[in-house]
C-alpha positions, 0 to 999 in steps of 0.5 A, spaced: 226 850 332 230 858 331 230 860 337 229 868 336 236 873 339 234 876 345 236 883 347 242 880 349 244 875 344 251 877 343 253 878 350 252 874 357 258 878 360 255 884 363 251 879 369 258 875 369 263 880 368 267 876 364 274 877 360 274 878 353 279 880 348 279 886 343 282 885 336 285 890 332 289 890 326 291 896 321 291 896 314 295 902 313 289 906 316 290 914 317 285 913 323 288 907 326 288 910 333 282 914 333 278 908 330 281 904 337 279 908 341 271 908 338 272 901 338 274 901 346 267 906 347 263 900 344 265 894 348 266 899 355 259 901 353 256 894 353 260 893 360 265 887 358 270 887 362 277 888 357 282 882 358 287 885 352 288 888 346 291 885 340 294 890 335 297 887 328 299 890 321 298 886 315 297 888 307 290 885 306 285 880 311 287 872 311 282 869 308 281 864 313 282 867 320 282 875 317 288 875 321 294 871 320 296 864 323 302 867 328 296 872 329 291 867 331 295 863 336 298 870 339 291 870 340 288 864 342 294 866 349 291 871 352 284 868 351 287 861 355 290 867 360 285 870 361 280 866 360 276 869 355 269 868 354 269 872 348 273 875 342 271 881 338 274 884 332 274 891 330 272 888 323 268 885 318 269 878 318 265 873 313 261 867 318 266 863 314 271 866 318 268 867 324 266 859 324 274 858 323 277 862 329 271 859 334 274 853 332 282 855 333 280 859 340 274 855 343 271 861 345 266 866 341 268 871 336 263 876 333 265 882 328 263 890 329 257 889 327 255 884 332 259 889 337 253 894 334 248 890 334 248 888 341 249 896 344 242 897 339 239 891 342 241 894 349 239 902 347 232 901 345 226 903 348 220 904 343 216 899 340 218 902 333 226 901 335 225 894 338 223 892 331 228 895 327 233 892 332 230 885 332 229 886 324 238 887 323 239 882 328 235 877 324 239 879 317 245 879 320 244 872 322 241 869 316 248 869 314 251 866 320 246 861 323 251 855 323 256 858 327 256 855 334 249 852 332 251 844 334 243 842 333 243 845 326 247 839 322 242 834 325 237 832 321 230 831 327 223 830 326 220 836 327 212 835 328 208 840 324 214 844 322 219 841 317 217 838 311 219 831 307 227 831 308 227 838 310 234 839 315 234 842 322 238 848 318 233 849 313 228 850 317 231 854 321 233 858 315 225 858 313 222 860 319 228 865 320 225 869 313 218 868 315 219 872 322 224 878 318 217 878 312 213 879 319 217 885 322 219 888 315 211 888 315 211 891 321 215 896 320 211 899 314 205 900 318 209 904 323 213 908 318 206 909 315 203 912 322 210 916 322 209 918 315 202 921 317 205 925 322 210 928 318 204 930 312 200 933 318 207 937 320 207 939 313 200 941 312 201 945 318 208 948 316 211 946 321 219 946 320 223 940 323 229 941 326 233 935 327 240 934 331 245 930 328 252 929 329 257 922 332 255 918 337 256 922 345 256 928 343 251 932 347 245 932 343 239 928 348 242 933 353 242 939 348 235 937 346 233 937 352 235 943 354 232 947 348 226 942 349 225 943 357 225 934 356 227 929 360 229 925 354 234 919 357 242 922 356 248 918 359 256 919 356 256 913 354 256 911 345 248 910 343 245 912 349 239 915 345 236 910 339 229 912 338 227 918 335 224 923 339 220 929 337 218 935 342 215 941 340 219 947 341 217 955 342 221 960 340 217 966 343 209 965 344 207 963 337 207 956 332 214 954 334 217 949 331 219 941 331 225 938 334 227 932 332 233 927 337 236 922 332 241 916 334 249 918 333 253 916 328 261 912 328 265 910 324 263 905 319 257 905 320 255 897 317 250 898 311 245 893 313 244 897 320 242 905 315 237 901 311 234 897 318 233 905 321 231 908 316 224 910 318 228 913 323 234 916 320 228 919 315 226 925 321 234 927 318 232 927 310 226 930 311 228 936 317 228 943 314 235 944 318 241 940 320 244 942 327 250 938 327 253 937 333 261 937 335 265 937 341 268 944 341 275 941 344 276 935 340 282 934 336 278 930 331 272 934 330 273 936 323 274 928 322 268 926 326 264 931 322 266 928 315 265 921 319 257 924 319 256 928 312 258 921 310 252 918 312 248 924 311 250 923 304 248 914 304 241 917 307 240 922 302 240 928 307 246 932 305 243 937 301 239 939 308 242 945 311 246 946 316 248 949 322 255 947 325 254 947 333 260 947 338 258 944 344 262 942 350 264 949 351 265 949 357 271 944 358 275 948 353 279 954 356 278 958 350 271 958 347 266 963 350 260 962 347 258 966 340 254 965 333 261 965 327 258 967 320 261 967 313 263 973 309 256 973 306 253 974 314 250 968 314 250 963 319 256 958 320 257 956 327 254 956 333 258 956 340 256 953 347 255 948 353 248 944 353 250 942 359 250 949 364 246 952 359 251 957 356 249 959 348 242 956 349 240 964 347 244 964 342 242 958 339 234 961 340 237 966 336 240 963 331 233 959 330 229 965 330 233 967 324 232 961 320 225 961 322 222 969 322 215 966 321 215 961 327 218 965 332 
């Protein structure tokens, strides 16, 4: 029968503190460095222990190994050395591909979105997210069931579960789609309660304001700041998956929503956007982006195409935006302020979530977007 993942299907390492082996190859790419270093986030962020890291360059992916042989074996070292429980590279790799290094290292090897999918499964807390995680899992998993699954190329007799000649594969591939046709149905009945909520917001001419921006960035501590929340913050990649939306009041009338989303990185795979769309659509159907960025980050301006790219996959790229410069103070030479363009209004505001400083100011920013809500 299909044993269903747990929320720790991709992972056993953070009760064993086992070693496991990073691959990251370049393909002539810009962003070779940065890309490591979001890579090395994630698997910190998963609490494995990191035995290695394996670099390589190639013009094009093995179609066998994804890396070539003599990388496969270099490989296959570090794991004996360290006594690997683990593999995972920092690409896509098709189940073929992974079935073919398992068998060449001996150990586990998942691909990025694996890697994702495991820190999703760990971050989520409402019903809601525990869905669209379970929903993700389940699809990437459809393409991969027999990889590592030694009972599937048996043919058993299942009592009440296999039809006539029907294999071990095929019937888990059955109950597989049964269980995704049960969670896509859930799904639409917890995006139609949302949905009520957002009609009801729109009757009542609430604007949504939602927090955007690359994961870690400060935007659970900035909402909970502005919100006076105790929203679930933490400096590690996805500490916050679920949507959440707390009223805030700008003087003493109506007020407005706030809305804290999930991060954003780097390649975000496909199947994950559309698994979390109910939750990516607070963003399309906000009135106003606050785009968050570290104030001192040399890759700000990258980090913030990594995101308008995603805005743009979900359809929210024609939703206004306000950029805020957040971090502040572990910078020595920003104070906080409000920038404008040549035509006054507002580009970019600069401030700490963490001591408060330029809180007022985004008040004051908001306030002026709003003036019938403040």
């Amino acid at each position: 029968m299909f044993d269903r993942p747990d929320s720790n299907a991709a992972f056993d390492v953070t009760q064993k503190k086992e070693a496991v082996v990073l691959v990251h190859l370049n393909f002539n790419d810009s962003n070779f460095d940065e890309s490591e270093q979001e890579f090395i986030e994630l698997v910190n962020s998963t609490g494995a222990d990191i035995a290695s890291i394996i670099h390589g360059k190639r013009r094009a992916p093995d179609s066998k190994f994804y890396a070539g042989s003599g990388k496969v074996e270099e490989i296959r070292e570090h794991v004996v050395a360290a006594d690997a429980a683990l593999v995972i590279f920092n690409h896509e790799l098709s189940p073929s591909q992974e079935r073919n290094l398992e068998a060449k290292l001996h150990c586990r090897v998942i691909a990025r979105t694996g890697l994702i999918l495991d820190i999703f499964a760990r971050r989520a807390r409402s019903h809601e997210g525990k869905l669209q995680v379970e929903l993700a899992q389940l699809q990437h998993l459809s393409t991969r069931l027999v990889r590592g699954w030694t009972h599937l190329e048996r043919q058993k007799g299942g009592i009440g579960l296999r039809g006539p000649g029907e294999t071990q594969l095929e019937t888990d591939r059955r109950l597989l789609g049964q269980r995704i046709k049960t969670l896509k149905k859930q799904l639409t009945k917890v995006r139609s309660q949302r949905e009520q909520g957002r009609r009801s917001r729109q009757r009542a001419d609430v604007p949504v304001v939602s927090l955007v921006g690359y994961t870690n960035m400060g935007k659970s501590t900035l909402f909970n700041r502005m919100t006076t929340s105790e929203v679930y913050a933490d400096d590690r990649l996805f500490a916050t998956l679920d949507p959440t939306l707390r009223r805030l009041k700008l003087m003493e009338t109506q007020g407005l929503i706030m809305a804290d989303t999930v991060g954003f990185i780097r390649k975000l795979p496909h199947d994950l956007v559309e698994s979390f769309s109910s939750t990516l659509e607070e963003t399309r159907s906000a009135a106003l982006l606050l785009h968050v960025v570290e104030a001192g980050s040399s890759e700000r301006e990258q980090l913030m195409e990594h995101v308008n790219e995603v805005l743009h996959e979900i359809d929210a790229n024609e939703v206004p935006q306000v950029i805020v410069c957040n971090k502040i103070d572990q910078t020595d030479e920003h104070e906080a302020r409000i920038d404008r363009d040549q035509d006054g209004r507002i580009w970019r505001v600069w401030l700490s979530a963490h001591t408060g400083e330029g809180i007022d100011l985004l008040r004051q920013v908001l306030r002026e977007y709003f003036p019938e809500h403040a």
